[in-house]
C-alpha positions as CSV (number, residue, x, y, z in Angstrom):
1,X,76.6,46.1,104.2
2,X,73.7,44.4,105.4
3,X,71.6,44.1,102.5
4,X,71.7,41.4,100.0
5,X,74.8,41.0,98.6
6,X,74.9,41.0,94.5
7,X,77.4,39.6,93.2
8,X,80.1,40.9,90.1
9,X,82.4,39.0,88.2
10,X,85.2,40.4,85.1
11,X,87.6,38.2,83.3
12,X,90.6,38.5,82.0
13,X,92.9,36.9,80.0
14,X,96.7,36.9,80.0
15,X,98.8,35.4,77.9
16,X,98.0,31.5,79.2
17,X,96.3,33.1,82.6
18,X,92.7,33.5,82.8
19,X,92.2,35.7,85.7
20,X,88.6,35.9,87.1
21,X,88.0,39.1,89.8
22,X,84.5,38.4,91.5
23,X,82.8,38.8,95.0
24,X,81.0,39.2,98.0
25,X,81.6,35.0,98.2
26,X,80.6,33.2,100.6
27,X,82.9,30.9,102.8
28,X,81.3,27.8,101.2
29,X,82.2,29.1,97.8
30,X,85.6,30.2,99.1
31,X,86.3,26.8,100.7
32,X,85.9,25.1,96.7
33,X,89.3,27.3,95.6
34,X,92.7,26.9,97.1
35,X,95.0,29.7,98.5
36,X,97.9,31.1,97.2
37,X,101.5,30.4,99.7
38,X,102.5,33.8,98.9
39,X,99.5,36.1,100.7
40,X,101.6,36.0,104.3
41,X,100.9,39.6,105.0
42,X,98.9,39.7,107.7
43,X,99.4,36.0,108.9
44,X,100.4,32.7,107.8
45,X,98.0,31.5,104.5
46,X,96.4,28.8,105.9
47,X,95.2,31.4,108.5
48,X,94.6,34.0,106.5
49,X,92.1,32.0,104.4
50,X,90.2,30.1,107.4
51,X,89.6,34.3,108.1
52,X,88.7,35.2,105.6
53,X,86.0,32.4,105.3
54,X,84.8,33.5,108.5
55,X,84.8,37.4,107.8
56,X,82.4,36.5,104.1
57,X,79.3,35.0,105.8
58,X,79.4,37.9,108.5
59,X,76.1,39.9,107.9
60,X,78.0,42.9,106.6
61,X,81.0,41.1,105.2
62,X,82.4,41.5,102.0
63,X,85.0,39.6,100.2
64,X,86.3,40.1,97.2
65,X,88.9,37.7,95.3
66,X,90.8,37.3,91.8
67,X,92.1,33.9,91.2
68,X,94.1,31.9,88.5
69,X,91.9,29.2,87.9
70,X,90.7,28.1,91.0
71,X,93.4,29.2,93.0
72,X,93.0,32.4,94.9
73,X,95.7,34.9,94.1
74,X,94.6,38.1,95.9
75,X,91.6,39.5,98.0
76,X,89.9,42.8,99.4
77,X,88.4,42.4,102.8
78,X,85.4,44.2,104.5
79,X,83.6,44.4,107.7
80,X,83.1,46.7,110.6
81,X,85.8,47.9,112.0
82,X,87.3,46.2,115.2
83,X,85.8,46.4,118.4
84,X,88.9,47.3,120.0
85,X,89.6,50.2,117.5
86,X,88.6,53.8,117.6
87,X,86.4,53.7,114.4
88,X,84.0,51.0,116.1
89,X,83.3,53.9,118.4
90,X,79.3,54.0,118.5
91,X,78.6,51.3,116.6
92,X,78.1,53.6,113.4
93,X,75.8,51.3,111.0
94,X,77.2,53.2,108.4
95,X,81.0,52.5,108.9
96,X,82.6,49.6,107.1
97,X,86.3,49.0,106.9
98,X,88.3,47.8,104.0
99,X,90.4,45.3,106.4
100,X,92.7,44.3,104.2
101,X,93.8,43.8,100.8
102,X,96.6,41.6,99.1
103,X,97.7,40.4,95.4
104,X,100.7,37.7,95.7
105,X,103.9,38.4,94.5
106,X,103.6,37.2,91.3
107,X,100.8,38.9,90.1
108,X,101.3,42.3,90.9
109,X,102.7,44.1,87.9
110,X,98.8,43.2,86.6
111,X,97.0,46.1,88.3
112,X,94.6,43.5,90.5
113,X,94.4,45.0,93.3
114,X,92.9,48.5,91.0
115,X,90.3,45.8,89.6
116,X,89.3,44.4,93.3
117,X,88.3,47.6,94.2
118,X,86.5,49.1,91.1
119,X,84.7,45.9,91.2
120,X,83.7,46.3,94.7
121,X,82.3,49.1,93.9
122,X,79.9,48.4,91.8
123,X,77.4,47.7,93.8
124,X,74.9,50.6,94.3
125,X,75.2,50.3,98.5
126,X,78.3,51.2,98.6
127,X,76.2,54.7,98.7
128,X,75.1,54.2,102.1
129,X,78.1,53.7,103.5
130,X,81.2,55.5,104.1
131,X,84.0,53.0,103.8
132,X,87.3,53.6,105.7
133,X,90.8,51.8,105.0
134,X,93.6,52.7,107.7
135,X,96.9,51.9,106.1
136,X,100.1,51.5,107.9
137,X,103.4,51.1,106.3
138,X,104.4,47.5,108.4
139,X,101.7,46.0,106.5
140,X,103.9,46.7,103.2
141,X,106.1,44.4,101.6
142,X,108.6,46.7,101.1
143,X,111.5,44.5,100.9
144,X,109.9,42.8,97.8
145,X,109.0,45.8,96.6
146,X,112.3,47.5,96.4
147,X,110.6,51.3,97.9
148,X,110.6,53.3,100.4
149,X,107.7,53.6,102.2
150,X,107.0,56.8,100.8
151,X,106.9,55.4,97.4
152,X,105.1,52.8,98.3
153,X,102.4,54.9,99.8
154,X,102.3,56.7,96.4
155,X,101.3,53.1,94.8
156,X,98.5,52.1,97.8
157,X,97.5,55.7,97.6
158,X,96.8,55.4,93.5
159,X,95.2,51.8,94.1
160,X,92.6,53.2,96.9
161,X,91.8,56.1,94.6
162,X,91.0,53.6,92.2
163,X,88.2,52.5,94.5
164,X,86.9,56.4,94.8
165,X,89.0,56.6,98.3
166,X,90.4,59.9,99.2
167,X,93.3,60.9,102.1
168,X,91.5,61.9,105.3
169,X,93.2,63.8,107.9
170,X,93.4,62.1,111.9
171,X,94.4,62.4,115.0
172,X,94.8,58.5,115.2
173,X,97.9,58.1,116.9
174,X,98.7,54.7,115.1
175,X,98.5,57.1,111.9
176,X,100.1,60.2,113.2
177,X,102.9,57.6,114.9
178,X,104.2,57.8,111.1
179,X,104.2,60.5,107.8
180,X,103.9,57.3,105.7
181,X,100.7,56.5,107.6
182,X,97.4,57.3,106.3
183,X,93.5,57.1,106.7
184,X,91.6,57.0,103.2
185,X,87.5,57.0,103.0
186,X,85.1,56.8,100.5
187,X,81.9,59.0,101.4
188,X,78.8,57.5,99.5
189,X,75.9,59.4,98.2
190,X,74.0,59.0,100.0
191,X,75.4,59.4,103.4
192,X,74.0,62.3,105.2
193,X,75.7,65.5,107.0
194,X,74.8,64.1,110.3
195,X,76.5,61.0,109.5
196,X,79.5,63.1,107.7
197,X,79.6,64.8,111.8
198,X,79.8,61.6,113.3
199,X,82.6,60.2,111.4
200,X,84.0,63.4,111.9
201,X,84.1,63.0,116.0
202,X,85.5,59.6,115.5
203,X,88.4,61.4,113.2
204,X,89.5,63.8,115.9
205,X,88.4,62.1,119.2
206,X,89.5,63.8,122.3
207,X,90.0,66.8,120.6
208,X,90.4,70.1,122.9
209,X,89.5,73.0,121.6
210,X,91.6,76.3,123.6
């Protein structure tokens, strides 16, 4: 998402919590908060937050937070997809990536990660582009959670619907390597058949038809 990058902002308070959700922020304005110890899903925190300071002042990244305070408590990612994966495949303009989203432990019963992804999709260019998330059941914390990965899918499933994603089929084999594995999209207005075709040969690549 290339274009300039207006920014959204919803409060909310909680008993003594005032939660704010806001974004795209920038890494400068990232750097002024501090990070929560419990967002280890991808890597260790400290990591996590030097990249996702790095991945806000891309030209087509996207990050959105919600924070306690001034201490970051959850986030939503976007980009373009990684070079090494199939969905960077022609360099689609079009194609952005929900990387990764997280809500710490203690603040997941509050719905969040739903209000991240409404908020993130606000912004009227989201109609330009189709967005992709791939999810795969190792990301989950499923030993916090208490579910099996089946319910758990249920819950990520609701969240990205939240955001106007829907279930696309694949031949991925990282998705098909598991039934709790998924591919979700949301197609934007605006996006065009052509574009609908391409994304569509990046879906089922190396298909043979008999």
């Amino acid at each position: 998402m290339e274009h300039k990058k207006r920014y959204f902002r919803h409060d909310y308070h909680q008993n003594d919590r005032h939660i704010i959700v806001e974004g795209p922020l920038n890494g400068e304005t990232l750097a002024a908060f501090t990070f929560d110890e419990g967002l280890t899903a991808f890597r260790r925190p400290d990591e996590q937050f030097e990249a996702i300071k790095e991945i806000a002042d891309l030209p087509e990244g996207r990050i959105i937070i919600c924070r306690d305070g001034q201490h970051i408590i959850g986030y939503v990612t976007f980009l373009y997809p990684d070079p090494l994966e199939r969905w960077s495949a022609g360099n689609l303009p079009f194609l952005i990536e929900l990387g990764a989203i997280e809500v710490s432990l203690d603040y997941r019963s509050l719905g969040l990660g739903k209000e991240m992804l409404k908020l993130a999709m606000l912004d009227d260019q989201v109609e330009d582009y189709i967005i992709i998330t791939t999810e795969y059941y190792w990301h989950w914390d499923l030993k916090n959670s208490g579910l099996n990965v089946y319910e758990y899918k249920e819950i990520m499933k609701k969240m990205m619907e939240a955001g106007g994603m829907e279930e696309f089929q694949t031949n991925d084999p990282e998705i098909t390597s598991h039934p709790a594995n998924s591919l979700m999209a949301r197609i934007g207005s605006r996006i065009t058949n052509e574009q609908i075709d391409q994304f569509d040969k990046i879906r089922f690549m190396n298909r043979f038809f008999i």
